[in-house]
C-alpha positions as CSV (number, residue, x, y, z in Angstrom):
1,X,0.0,0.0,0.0
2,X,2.7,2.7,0.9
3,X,5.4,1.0,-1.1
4,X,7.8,3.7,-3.2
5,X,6.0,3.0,-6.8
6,X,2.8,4.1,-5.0
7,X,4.6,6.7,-3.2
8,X,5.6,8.2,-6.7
9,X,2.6,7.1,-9.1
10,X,1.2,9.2,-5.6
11,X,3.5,12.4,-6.7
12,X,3.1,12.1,-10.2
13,X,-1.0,12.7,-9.4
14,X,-0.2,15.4,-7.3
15,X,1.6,17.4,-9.8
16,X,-0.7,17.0,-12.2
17,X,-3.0,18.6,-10.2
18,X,-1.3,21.2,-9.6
19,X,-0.5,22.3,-13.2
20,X,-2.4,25.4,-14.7
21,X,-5.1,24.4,-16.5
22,X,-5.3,27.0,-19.5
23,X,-9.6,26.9,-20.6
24,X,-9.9,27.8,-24.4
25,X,-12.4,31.5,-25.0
26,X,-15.7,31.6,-23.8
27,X,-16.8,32.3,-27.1
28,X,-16.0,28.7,-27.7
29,X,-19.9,28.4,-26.9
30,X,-22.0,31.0,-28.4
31,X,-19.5,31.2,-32.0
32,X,-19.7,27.2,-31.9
33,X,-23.2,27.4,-31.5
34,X,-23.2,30.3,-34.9
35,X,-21.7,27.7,-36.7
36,X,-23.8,25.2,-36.3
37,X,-26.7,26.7,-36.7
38,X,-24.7,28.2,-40.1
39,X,-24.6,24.3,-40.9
40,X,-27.9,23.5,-40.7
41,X,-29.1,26.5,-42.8
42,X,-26.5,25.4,-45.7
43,X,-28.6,22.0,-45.7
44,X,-31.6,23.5,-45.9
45,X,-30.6,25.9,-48.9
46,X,-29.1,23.8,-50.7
47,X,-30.6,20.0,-50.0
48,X,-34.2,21.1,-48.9
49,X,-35.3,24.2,-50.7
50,X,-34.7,23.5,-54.3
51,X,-36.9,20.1,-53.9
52,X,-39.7,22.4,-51.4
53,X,-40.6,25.2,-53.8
54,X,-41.7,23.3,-57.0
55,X,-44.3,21.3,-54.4
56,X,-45.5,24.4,-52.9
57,X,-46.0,26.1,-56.1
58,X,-47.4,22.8,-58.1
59,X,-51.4,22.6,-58.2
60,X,-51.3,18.9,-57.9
61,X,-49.0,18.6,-54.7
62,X,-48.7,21.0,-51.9
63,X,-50.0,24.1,-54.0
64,X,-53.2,22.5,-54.2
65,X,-53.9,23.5,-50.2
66,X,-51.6,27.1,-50.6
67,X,-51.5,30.3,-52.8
68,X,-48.0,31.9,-53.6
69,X,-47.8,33.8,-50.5
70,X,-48.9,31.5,-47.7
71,X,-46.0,29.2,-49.1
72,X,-43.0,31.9,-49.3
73,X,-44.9,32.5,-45.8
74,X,-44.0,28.7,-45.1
75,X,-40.8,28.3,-46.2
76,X,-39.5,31.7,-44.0
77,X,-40.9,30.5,-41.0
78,X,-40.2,26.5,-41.7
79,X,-36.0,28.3,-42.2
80,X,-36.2,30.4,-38.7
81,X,-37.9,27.5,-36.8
82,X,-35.2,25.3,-37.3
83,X,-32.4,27.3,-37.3
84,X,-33.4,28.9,-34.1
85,X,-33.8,25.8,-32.9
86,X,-30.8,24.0,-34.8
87,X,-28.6,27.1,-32.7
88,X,-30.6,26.7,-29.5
89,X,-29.3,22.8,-29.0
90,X,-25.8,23.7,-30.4
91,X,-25.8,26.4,-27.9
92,X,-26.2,23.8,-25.4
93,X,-24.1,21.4,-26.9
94,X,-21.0,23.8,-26.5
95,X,-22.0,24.9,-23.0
96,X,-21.8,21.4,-21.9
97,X,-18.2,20.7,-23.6
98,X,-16.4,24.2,-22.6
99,X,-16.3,22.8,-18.6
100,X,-14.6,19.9,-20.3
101,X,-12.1,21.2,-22.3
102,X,-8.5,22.1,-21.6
103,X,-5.1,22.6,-22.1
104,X,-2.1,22.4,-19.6
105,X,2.0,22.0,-19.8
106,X,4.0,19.3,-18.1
107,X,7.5,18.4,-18.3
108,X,7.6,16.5,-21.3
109,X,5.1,17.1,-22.7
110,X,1.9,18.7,-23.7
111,X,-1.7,17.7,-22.9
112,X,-5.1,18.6,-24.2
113,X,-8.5,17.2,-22.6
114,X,-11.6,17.4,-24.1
115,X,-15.2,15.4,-24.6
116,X,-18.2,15.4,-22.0
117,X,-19.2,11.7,-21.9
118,X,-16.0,10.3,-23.9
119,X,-13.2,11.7,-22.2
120,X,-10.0,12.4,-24.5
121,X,-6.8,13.1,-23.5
122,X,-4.0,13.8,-26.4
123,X,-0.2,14.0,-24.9
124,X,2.0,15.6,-27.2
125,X,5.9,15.2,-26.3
126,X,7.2,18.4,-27.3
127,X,10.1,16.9,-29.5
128,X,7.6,15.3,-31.7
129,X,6.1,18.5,-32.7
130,X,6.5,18.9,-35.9
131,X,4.4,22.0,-36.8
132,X,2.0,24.6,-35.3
133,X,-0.5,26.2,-37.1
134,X,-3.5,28.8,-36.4
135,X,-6.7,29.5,-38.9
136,X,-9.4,32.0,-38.1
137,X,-12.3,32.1,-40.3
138,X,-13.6,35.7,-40.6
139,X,-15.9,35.4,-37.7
140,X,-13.0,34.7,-35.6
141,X,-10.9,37.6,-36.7
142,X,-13.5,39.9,-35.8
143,X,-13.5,38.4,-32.5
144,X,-10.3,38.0,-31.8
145,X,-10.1,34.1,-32.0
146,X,-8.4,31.1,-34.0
147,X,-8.1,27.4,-34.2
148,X,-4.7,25.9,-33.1
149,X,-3.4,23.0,-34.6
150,X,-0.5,21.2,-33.6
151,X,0.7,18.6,-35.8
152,X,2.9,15.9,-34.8
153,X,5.6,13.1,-36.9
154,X,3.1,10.7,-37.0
155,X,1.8,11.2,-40.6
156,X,-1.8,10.0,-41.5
157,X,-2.1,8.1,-38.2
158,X,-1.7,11.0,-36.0
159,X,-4.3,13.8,-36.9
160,X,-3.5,16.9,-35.8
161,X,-4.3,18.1,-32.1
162,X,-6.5,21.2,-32.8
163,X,-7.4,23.5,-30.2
164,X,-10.4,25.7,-30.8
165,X,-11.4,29.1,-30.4
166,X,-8.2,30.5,-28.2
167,X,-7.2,34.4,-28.4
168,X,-4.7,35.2,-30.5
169,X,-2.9,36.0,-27.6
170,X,-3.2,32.5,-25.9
171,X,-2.3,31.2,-29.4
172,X,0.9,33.4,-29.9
173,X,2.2,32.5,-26.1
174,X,1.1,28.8,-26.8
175,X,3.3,28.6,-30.3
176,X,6.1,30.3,-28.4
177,X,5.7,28.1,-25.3
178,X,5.8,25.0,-27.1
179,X,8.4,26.1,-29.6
180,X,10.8,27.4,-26.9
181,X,9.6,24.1,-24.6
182,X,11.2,21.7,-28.2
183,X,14.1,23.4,-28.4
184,X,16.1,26.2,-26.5
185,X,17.8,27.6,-29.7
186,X,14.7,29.6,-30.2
187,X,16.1,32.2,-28.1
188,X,19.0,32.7,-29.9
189,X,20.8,35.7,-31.3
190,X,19.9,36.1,-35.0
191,X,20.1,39.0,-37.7
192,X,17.9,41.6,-38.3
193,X,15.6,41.3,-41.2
194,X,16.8,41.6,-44.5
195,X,15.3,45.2,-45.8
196,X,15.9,44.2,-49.3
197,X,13.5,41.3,-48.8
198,X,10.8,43.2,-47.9
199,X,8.6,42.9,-50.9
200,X,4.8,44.1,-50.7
201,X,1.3,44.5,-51.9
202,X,-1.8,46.3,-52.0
203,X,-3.7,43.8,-49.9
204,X,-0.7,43.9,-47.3
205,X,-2.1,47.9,-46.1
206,X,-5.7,46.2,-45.1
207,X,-4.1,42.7,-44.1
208,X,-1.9,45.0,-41.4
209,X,-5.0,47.0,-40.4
210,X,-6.5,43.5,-39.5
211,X,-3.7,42.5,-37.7
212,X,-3.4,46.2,-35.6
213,X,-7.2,45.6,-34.8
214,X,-6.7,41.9,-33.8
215,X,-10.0,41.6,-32.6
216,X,-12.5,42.0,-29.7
217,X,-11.0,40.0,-27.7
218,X,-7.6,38.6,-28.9
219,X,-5.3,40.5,-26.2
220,X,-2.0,42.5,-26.6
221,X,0.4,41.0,-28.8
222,X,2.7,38.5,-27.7
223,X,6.6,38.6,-28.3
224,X,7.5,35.6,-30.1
225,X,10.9,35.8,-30.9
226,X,13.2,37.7,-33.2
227,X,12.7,37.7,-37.0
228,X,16.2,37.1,-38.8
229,X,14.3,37.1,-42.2
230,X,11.3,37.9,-43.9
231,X,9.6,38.6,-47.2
232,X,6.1,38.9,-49.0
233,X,4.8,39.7,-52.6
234,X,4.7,42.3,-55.0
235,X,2.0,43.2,-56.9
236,X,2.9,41.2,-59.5
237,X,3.9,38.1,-57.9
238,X,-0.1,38.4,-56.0
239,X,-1.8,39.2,-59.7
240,X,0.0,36.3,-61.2
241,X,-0.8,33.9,-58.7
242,X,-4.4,34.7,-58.8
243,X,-4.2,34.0,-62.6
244,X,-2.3,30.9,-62.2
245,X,-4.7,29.5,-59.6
246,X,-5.3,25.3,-59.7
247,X,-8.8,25.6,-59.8
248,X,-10.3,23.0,-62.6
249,X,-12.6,25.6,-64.4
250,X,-14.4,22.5,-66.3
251,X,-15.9,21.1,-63.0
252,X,-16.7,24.3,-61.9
253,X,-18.1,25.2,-64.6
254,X,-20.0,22.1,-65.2
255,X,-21.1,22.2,-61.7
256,X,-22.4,26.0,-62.1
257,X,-24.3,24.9,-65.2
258,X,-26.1,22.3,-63.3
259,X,-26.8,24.4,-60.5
260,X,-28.3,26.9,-63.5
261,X,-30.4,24.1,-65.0
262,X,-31.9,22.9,-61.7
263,X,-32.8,27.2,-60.7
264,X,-34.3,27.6,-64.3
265,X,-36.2,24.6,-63.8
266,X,-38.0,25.5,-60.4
267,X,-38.0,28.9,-62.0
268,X,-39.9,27.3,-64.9
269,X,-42.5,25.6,-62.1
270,X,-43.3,28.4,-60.2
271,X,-43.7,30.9,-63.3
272,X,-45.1,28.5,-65.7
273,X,-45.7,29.8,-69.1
274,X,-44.8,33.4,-68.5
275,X,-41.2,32.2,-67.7
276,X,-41.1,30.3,-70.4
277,X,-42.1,32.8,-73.0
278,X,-39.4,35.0,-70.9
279,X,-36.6,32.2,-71.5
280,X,-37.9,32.2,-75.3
281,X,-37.3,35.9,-76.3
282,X,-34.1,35.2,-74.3
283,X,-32.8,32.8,-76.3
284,X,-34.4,34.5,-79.3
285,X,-32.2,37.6,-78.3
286,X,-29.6,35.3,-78.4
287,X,-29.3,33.6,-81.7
288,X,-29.9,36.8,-83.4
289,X,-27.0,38.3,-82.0
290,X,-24.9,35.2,-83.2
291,X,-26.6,34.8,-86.4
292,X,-29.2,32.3,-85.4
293,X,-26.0,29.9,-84.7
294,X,-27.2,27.9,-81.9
295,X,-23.4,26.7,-81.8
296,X,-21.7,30.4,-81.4
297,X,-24.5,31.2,-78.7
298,X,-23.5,27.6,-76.6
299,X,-20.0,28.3,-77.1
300,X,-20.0,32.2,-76.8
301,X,-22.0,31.5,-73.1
302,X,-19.4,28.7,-72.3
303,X,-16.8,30.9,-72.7
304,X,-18.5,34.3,-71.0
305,X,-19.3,31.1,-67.9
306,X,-15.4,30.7,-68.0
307,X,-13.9,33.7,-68.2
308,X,-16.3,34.9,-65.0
309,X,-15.2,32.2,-62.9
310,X,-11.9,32.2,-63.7
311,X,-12.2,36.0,-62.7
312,X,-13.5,35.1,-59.7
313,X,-11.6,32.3,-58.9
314,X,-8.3,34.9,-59.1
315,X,-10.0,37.4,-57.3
316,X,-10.7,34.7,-54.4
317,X,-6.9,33.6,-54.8
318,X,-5.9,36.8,-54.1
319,X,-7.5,37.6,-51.3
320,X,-6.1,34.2,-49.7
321,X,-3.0,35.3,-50.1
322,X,-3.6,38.9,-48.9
323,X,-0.8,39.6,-46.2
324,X,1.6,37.0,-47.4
325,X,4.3,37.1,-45.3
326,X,7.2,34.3,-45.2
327,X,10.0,34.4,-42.4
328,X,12.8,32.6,-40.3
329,X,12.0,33.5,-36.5
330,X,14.9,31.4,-34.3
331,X,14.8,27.6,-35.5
332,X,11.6,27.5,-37.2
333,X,9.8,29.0,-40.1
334,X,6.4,30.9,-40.5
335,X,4.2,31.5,-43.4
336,X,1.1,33.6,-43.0
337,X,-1.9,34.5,-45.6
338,X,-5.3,35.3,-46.1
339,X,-7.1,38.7,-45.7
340,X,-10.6,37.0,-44.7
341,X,-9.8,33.7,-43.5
342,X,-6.4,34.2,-41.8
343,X,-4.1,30.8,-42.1
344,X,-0.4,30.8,-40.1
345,X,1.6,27.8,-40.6
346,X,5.2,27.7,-38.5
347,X,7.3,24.5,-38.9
348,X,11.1,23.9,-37.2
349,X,13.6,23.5,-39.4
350,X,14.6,20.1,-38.3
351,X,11.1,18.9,-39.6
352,X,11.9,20.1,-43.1
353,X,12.7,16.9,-45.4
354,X,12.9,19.0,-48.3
355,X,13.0,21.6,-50.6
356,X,10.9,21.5,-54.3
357,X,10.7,24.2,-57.2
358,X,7.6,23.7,-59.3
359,X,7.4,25.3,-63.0
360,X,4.4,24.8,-64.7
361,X,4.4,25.0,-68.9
362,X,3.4,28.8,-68.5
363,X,5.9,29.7,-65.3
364,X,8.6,28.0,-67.1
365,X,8.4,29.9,-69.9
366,X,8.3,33.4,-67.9
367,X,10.8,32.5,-65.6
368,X,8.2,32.0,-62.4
369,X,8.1,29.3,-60.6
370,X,7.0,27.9,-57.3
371,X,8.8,26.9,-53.7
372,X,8.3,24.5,-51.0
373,X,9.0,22.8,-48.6
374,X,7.9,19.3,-48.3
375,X,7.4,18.1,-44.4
376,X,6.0,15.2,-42.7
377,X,2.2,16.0,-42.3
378,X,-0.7,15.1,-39.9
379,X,-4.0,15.1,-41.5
380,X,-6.8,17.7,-39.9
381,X,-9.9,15.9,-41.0
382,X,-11.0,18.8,-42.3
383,X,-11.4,17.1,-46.1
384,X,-11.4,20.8,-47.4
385,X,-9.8,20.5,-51.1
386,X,-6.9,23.7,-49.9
387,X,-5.7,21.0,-47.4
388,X,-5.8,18.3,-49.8
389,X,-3.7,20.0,-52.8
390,X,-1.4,21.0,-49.9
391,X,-0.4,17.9,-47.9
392,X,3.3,17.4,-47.5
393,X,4.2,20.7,-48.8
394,X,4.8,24.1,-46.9
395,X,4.3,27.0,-50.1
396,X,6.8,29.6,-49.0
397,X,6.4,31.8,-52.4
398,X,3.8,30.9,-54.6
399,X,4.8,32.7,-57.7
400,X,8.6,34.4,-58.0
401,X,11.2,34.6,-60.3
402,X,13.4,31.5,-60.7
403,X,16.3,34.0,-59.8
404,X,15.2,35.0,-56.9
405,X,15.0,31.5,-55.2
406,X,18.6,31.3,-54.0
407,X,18.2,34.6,-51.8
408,X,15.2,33.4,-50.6
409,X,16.4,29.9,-49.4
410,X,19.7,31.6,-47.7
411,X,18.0,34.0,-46.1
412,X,14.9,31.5,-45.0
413,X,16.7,28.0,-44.6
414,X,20.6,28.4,-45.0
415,X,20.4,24.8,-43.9
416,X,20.1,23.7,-47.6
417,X,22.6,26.8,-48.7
418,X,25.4,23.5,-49.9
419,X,23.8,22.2,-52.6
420,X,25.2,19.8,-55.0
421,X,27.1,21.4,-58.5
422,X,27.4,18.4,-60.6
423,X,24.7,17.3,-62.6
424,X,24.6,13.2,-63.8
425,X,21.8,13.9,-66.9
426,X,20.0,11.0,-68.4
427,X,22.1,9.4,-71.2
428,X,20.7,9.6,-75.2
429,X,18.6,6.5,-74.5
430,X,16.4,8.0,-72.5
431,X,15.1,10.1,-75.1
432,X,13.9,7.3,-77.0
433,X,12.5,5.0,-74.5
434,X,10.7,8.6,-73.1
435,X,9.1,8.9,-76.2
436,X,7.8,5.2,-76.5
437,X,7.0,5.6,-72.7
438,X,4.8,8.9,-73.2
439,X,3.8,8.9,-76.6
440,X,2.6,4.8,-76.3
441,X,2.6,3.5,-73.3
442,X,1.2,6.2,-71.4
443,X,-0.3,8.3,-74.4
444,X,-4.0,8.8,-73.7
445,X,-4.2,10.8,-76.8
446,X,-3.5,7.6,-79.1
447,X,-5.7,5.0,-76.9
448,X,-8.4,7.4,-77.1
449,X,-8.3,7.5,-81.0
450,X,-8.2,3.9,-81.4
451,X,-11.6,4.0,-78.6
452,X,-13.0,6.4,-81.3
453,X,-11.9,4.4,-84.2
454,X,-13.8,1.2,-82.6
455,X,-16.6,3.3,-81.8
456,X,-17.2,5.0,-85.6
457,X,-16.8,1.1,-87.1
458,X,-19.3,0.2,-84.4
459,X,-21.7,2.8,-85.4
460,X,-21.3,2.1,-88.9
461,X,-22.1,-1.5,-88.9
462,X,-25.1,-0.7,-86.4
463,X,-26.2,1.7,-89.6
464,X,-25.7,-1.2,-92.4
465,X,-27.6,-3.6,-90.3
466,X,-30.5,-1.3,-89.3
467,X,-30.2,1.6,-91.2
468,X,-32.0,5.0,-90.3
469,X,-33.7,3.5,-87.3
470,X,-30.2,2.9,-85.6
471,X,-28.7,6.4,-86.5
472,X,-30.4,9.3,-89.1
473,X,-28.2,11.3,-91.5
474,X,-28.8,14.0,-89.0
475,X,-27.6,12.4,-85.9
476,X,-24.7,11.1,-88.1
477,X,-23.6,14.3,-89.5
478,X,-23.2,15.6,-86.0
479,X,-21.8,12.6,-84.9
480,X,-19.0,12.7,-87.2
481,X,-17.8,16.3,-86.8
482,X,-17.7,15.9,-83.3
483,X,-15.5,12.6,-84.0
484,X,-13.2,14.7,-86.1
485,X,-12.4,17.5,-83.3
486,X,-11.7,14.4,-80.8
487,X,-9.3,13.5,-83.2
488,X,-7.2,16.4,-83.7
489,X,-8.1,17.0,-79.9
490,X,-6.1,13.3,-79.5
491,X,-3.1,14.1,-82.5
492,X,-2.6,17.7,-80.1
493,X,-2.1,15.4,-77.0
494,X,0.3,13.4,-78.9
495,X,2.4,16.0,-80.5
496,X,2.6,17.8,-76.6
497,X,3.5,14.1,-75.6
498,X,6.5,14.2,-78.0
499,X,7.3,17.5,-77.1
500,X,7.4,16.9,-73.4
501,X,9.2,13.7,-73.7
502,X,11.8,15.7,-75.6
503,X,12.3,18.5,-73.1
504,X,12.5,15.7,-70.4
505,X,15.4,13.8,-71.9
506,X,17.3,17.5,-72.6
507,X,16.7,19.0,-69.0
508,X,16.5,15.9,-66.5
509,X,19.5,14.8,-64.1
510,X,20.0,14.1,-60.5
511,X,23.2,14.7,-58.4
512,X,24.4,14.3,-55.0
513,X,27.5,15.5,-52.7
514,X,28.4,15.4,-48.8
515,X,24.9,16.5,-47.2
516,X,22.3,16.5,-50.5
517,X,20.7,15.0,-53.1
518,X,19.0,16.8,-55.8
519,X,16.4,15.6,-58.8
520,X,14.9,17.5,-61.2
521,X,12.6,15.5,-63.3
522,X,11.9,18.0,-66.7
523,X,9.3,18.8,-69.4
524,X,6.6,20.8,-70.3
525,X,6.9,21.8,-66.9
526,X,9.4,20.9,-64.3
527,X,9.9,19.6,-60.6
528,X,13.1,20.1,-58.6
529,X,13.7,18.1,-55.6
530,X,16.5,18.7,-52.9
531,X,16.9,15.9,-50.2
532,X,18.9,16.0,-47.5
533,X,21.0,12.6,-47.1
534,X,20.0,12.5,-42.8
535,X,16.3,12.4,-44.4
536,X,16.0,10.1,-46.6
537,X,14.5,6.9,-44.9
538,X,15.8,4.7,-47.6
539,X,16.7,4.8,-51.6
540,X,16.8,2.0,-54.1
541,X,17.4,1.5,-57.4
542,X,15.3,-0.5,-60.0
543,X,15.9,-1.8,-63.4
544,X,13.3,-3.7,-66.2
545,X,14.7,-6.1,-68.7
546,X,14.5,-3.1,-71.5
547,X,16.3,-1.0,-68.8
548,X,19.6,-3.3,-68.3
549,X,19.7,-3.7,-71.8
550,X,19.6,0.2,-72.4
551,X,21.9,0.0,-69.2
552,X,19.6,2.6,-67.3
553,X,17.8,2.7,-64.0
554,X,15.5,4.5,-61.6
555,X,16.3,5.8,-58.3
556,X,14.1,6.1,-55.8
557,X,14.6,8.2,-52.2
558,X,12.0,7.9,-50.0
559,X,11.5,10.6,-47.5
560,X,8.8,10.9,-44.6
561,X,7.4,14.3,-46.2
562,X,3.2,14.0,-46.5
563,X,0.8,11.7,-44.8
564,X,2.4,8.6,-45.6
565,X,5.8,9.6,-46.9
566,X,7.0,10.8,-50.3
567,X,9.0,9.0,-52.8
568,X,11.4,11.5,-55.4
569,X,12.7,9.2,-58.2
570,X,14.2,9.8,-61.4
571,X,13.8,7.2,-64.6
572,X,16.5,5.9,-66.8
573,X,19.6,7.1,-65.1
574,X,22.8,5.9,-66.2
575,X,23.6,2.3,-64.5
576,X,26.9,3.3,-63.7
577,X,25.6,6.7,-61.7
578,X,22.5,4.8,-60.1
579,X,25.6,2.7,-58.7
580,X,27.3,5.2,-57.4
581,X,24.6,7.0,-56.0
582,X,23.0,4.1,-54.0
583,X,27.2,3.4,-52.4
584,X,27.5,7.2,-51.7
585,X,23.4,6.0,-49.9
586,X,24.7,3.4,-47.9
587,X,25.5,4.3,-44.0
588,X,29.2,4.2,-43.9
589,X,29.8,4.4,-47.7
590,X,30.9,6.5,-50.2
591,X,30.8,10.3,-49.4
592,X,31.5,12.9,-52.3
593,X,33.4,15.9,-51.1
C-alpha cells in the first residue's frame, strides 16, 4: 500500500493537479453554436429548398392547399424555426463541452483534454512537434479568435491536435511556449531582417490594419521571438498567382451549369408559361445576335461562364494570399496569408525533409516558378480540397522569379545553402525509351483515338444492319464532326506528348555531394527536388529487362514528407551513376566531397 511505486505514481498525481489548466475563450460556446446553426441553414438551402418550392408552387402537390404567398410565408418561417432551434441545441451542446475542455504544460510534454461523456486526452511530447498552425475564419478575426493545430511526426495516423477558439494571444504564447519548450535555440541571437526582402502589396495595407485591430478579444500581442528574415509579394507576384490558380474551371463550370439548370427549372414551375415565353425571347435575343448559330451562342456563353469564374476564382486567390508574409524566426519558419480567412503555418527547421521548385508549362516559360517545402504531415480531418492539394508541402512563395529563389532559401533555410554542382543527366537512350513511354505506353491521346476508331466502325455496322432506325443522317452528321475535333483533340495530346518527352530527356538529371541529393525530373513543366542525405528513410534503385539492356535505372529516395511519406525518383539514369549513387546512400559508404 505505501510502497515507493505508489509513493511516486502518488506524486506524479499530485503534480498534475497542480499544473495550470489553460480553458480555451468563452466564445467557444455561443461562435460554436453560430456555426452550427450556419450548418444546418446550408442544408436547408441547398438539400431542402430546391426540392420544397416546386411542391408548394405545383397545383397537384402542396399548392393544391396554398396560394404563392402563404408558401414563401411557409418556407421563412419552416427556415427560422429550425435554425433557431438548430442554434438553440448547439448552444447547449457547447456549454456542456467548454467545462470539459483544456489545455495544460508538463514536463515532457503537452496535454489537451476534451469530450463530455468520452473523455480524450492527447499527450503531445514536445520533441515530436512537428508544426504549429493557427486559422481563423472571418468570424473569428473579428473576435479576436483562432483554431490551433498542432501537428505531430506521426503522418496520417496521428491527426492533428486542434485547439479551438483561443485568443490570438493565448495562441501566440502557446506557439512560443511550445516552440521554446522543443528546443532552446529559439532564443538565440539572430540577424535583423533583410530590408531588401521586404517585398509588398496592396492587400498587405488592409491585411496589417486587421492585424493592428486583432479583434475584440484577442489580447496584446505577444513577443514571439526575433525575425532574422522575412519577405512577402509584390503586386505582380499576388496578380499572377491569382491568374495561375489550380482551380479546374471544367468542373466548376459544369457544376455551375447544373446548379443553373436545376434554378431555371424551379424557375420554370413556379412561373409557368410566362417564364417560359421569358426564356424564349431570351434565347431568341440570343441567336440573333450570333446569327441564329445555336453553336456560337453555346460556345460564346461557355466561354462568357469561364472567363467569370476564372475571374472570380483569381480574385478569391488573391485575397487568400492577402498579407503574405514568409519568415525565419529562431529555428523555425512561418508563413502567414489570407485577408478574410487568416491561415499561419510555423514548422522547425529540423522537420523540413525538403526543398521543391515547381514550374508549370506557363511559369517555365516566364521565368516564375513555385517553392516549397515538403514536411511530414498530420492530417486535420478537415477534407477541405486547400488541405488536400497542400499535404506534405509548406508553399513559402507561390509565384517568384526562378532568380530569386537562391536569396530566398539563404536567407529563410541556409540549412540547404550547400547544394550539389554536378549534374549526372540522363544518357541519349532515355530520349527514346521517353518517347515510346509517353507517346505509347502512357499516351492517352492515341488509346483514345483507337476507342474512337472502334466506336465509328461500331456505329457504322449498327447503320448497315439497321439503317436509319439505328442512326439518321442527322444524328450522323453531327456525330462525325464531333468525332473529327476528338481527333485532332487526341493528335494535339500526342504531338505535346512528343514535345514533353523531348524537353524531359534535354533537362532531366540528378546529383548528389556530402549532405544532398538533388532531382529535377523536366518537361513541359518541371519539378526540382533537394533531399537531404539524414532524411531520406531509404533509396533504391530499380531496373526492367529493357532497362539493363539500355543499361539505365531508376532511383528512388524515400523521405517521410506527406501523410504517408514521399518518394522523389528519377527514370532511366545511367547504370553506372544509379551505382554510385546508392554506395554514396549506404551508412558508412561513399561520401563525395
Amino acid at each position: 500500500m505505501g510502497g515507493p511505486e505508489n509513493r511516486e505514481n502518488r506524486e506524479k498525481h499530485a503534480v498534475r493537479e497542480n499544473r495550470e489548466k489553460h480553458a480555451v475563450h468563452s466564445s467557444y460556446i455561443w461562435l460554436g453554436g453560430l456555426q452550427g446553426a450556419a450548418a444546418v441553414f446550408a442544408v436547408l438551402l441547398v438539400g431542402v429548398l430546391p426540392q420544397l418550392i416546386p411542391e408548394l408552387f405545383d397545383p397537384d402537390s402542396l399548392g393544391g392547399y396554398v396560394n404563392g404567398g402563404l408558401a414563401v410565408i411557409i418556407i421563412v418561417l419552416v427556415f427560422l424555426v429550425t435554425v433557431v432551434i438548430s442554434f438553440a441545441v448547439s448552444l447547449l451542446y457547447h456549454l456542456a463541452a467548454y467545462k470539459h475542455i483544456w489545455y495544460e504544460f508538463g514536463d515532457e510534454e503537452f496535454s489537451f483534454y476534451s469530450g463530455i461523456f468520452n473523455k480524450k486526452r492527447v499527450h503531445v511530447p514536445y520533441r515530436r512537434i512537428q508544426s504549429v498552425d493557427q486559422v481563423a475564419s472571418l468570424l473569428q478575426r473579428v473576435f479576436g479568435v483562432c483554431t490551433v493545430q498542432i501537428d505531430t511526426a506521426g503522418g496520417a495516423s496521428n491527426k492533428a491536435v486542434s485547439v479551438p477558439f483561443l485568443r490570438k494571444a493565448d495562441a501566440e504564447a502557446l506557439r512560443a511556449d511550445l516552440f521554446a519548450r522543443k528546443s532552446a535555440a529559439v532564443g538565440a541571437p539572430s540577424r535583423e531582417a533583410d530590408a531588401s526582402s521586404n517585398f509588398g502589396n496592396v492587400l498587405d495595407a488592409p491585411a496589417e490594419v486587421w492585424d493592428d485591430v486583432r479583434g475584440v478579444f484577442a489580447g496584446r500581442e505577444v513577443d514571439t521571438g526575433r525575425i532574422s528574415f522575412q519577405y512577402g509579394m509584390t503586386n505582380g507576384e499576388l496578380i499572377l498567382t491569382g491568374l495561375s490558380n489550380n482551380t479546374t474551371l471544367l468542373l466548376v463550370v459544369v457544376g455551375i451549369i447544373g446548379a443553373f439548370s436545376q434554378v431555371a427549372d424551379i424557375i420554370s414551375q413556379v412561373a409557368g408559361d410566362a417564364g417560359g415565353a421569358v426564356a424564349g425571347a431570351v434565347a431568341d435575343a440570343g441567336l440573333a445576335l450570333f446569327g441564329n448559330s445555336l453553336i456560337a451562342l453555346i460556345a460564346a456563353a461557355f466561354i462568357a461562364l469561364s472567363l467569370l469564374i476564372w475571374m472570380m476564382s483569381a480574385l478569391g486567390t488573391c485575397i487568400s494570399f492577402g498579407g503574405f508574409k514568409a519568415r525565419r524566426r529562431g529555428d523555425r519558419i512561418e508563413v502567414e496569408r489570407g485577408l478574410l480567412q487568416h491561415r499561419f503555418h510555423g514548422v522547425s527547421v529540423d522537420r523540413v525533409q525538403s526543398v521543391i521548385v515547381k514550374q508549370s508549362f506557363a511559369r517555365r516559360i516566364f521565368g516564375f516558378c513555385e517553392v516549397s517545402l515538403g514536411k511530414v504531415d498530420a492530417s486535420s480531418g478537415s477534407g477541405s480540397m486547400e488541405d488536400s492539394l497542400s499535404e506534405g508541402a509548406l508553399v513559402i512563395h507561390p509565384f517568384v522569379k526562378v532568380d530569386r529563389v537562391p536569396e530566398i532559401l539563404a536567407g529563410l533555410i541556409p540549412e540547404f545553402a550547400d547544394l550539389p554542382a554536378e549534374r549526372r543527366r540522363v544518357p541519349k537512350v532515355a530520349l527514346r525509351r521517353a518517347l515510346v513511354r509517353r507517346t505509347i505506353i502512357q499516351g492517352w491521346g492515341l488509346w483514345c483515338a483507337v476507342a474512337l476508331a472502334l466506336l465509328q466502325l461500331g456505329v457504322a455496322f449498327g447503320i448497315s444492319t439497321c439503317g436509319d432506325d439505328f442512326m439518321t443522317a442527322g444524328e450522323l452528321f453531327w456525330f462525325d464532326r464531333i468525332a473529327l475535333v476528338c481527333y485532332v483533340a487526341c493528335a494535339v495530346a500526342e504531338v505535346l506528348a512528343a514535345i514533353s518527352a523531348i524537353l524531359w530527356a534535354r533537362s532531366s538529371w540528378f546529383s548528389f555531394n556530402r549532405r544532398f541529393m538533388q532531382v529535377e525530373n523536366g518537361g513541359l513543366g518541371s519539378v526540382s527536388v533537394c533531399l537531404p542525405r539524414e532524411k531520406i528513410q531509404f533509396g533504391f534503385s530499380k531496373s526492367n529487362p529493357f532497362q539493363r539492356r539500355a543499361k539505365v535505372a531508376t532511383v528512388t529516395a524515400r523521405t517521410a514528407a506527406g501523410l504517408q511519406g514521399t518518394s522523389t525518383r528519377l527514370i532511366d539514369a545511367c547504370e553506372e551513376d544509379a551505382a554510385a549513387w546508392l554506395a554514396w546512400l549506404t551508412p558508412g559508404g561513399n561520401v563525395i566531397e
